[in-house]
GUVEXMAR-595645 format. One record per residue (C-alpha): x, z, y; residue number from 1; residue in three letters. Coordinates in Angstrom, 2 decimals, always signed. Example, Ala and Ser with C-alpha at 12.3 -4.5 7.8 and 13.67 -1.06 7.14 Angstrom:
BEGIN
+12.30  +7.80  -4.50  1  ALA
+13.67  +7.14  -1.06  2  SER
This chain:
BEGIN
-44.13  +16.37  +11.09  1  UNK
-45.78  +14.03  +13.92  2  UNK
-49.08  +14.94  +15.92  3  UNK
-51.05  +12.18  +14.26  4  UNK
-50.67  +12.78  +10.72  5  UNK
-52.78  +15.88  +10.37  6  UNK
-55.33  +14.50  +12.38  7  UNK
-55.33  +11.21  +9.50  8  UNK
-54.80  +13.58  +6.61  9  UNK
-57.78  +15.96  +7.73  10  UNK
-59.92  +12.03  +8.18  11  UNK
-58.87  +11.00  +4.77  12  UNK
-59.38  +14.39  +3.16  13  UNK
-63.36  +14.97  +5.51  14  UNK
-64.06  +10.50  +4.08  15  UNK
-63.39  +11.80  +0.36  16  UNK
-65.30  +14.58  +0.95  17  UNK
-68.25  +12.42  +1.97  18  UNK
-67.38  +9.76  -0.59  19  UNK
-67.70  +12.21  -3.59  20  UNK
-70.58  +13.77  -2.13  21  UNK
-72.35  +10.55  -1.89  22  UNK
-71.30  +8.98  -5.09  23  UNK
-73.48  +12.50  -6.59  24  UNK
-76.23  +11.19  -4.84  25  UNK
-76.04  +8.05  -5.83  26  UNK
-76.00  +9.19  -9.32  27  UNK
-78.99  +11.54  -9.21  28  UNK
-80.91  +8.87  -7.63  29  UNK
-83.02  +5.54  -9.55  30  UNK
-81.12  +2.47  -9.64  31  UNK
-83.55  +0.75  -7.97  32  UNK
-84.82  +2.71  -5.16  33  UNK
-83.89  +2.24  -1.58  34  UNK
-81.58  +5.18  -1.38  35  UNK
-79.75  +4.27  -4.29  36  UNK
-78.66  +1.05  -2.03  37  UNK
-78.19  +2.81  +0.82  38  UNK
-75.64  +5.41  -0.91  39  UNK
-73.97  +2.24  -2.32  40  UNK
-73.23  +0.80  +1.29  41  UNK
-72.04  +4.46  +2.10  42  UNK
-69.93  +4.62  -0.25  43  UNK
-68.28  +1.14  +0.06  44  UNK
-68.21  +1.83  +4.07  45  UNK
-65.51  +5.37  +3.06  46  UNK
-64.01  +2.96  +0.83  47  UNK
-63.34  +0.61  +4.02  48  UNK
-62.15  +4.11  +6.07  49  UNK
-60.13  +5.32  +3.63  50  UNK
-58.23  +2.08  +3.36  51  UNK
-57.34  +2.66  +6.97  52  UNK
-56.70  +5.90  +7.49  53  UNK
-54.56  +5.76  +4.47  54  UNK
-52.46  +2.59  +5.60  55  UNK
-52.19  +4.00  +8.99  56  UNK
-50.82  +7.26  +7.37  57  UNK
-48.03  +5.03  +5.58  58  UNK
-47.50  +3.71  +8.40  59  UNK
-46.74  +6.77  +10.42  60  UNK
-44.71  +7.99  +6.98  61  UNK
-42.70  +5.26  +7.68  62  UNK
-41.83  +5.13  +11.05  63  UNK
-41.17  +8.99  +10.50  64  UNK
-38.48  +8.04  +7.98  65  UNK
-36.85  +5.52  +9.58  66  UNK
-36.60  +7.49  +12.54  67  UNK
-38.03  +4.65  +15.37  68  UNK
-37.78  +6.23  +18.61  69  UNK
-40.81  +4.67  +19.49  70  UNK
-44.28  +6.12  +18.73  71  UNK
-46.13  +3.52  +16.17  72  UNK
-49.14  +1.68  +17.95  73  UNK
-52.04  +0.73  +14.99  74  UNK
-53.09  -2.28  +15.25  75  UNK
-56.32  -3.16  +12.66  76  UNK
-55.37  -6.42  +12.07  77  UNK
-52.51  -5.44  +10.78  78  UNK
-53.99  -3.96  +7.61  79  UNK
-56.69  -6.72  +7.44  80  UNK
-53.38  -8.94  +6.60  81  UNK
-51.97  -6.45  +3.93  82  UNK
-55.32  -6.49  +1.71  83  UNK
């Protein structure tokens, strides 16, 4: 196992943590009131995270697999081009 991946897999785990705990939130709250918006946002911002902590973990996967002697540098725009 590489250094990295626990730190993304304890991210990813901590975002849906946060995501589920929001989307409860959202549901206890009126559809029209301000914090009903600004759980929406929250929740679409982990959505936005988890994308990238979870393409960055495939990423590490599979440099892991291949066996690249190089460590893999993450580069954002990278995953902007996949979606």
């Amino acid at each position: 196992m590489f250094l990295s991946s626990g730190i993304t897999e304890k991210g990813i785990a901590r975002l849906l943590e946060l995501s589920a705990d929001a989307h409860i939130a959202r549901r206890q709250s009126t559809s029209d009131s301000p914090a009903y918006h600004k759980l929406t946002g929250m929740i679409s911002a982990y959505g936005k995270a988890l994308t990238l902590l979870t393409a960055l973990h495939q990423r590490e996967e599979f440099y892991w697999i291949v066996g690249s002697p190089e460590r893999p540098t993450f580069h954002p725009e990278s995953v902007l081009a996949l979606g």
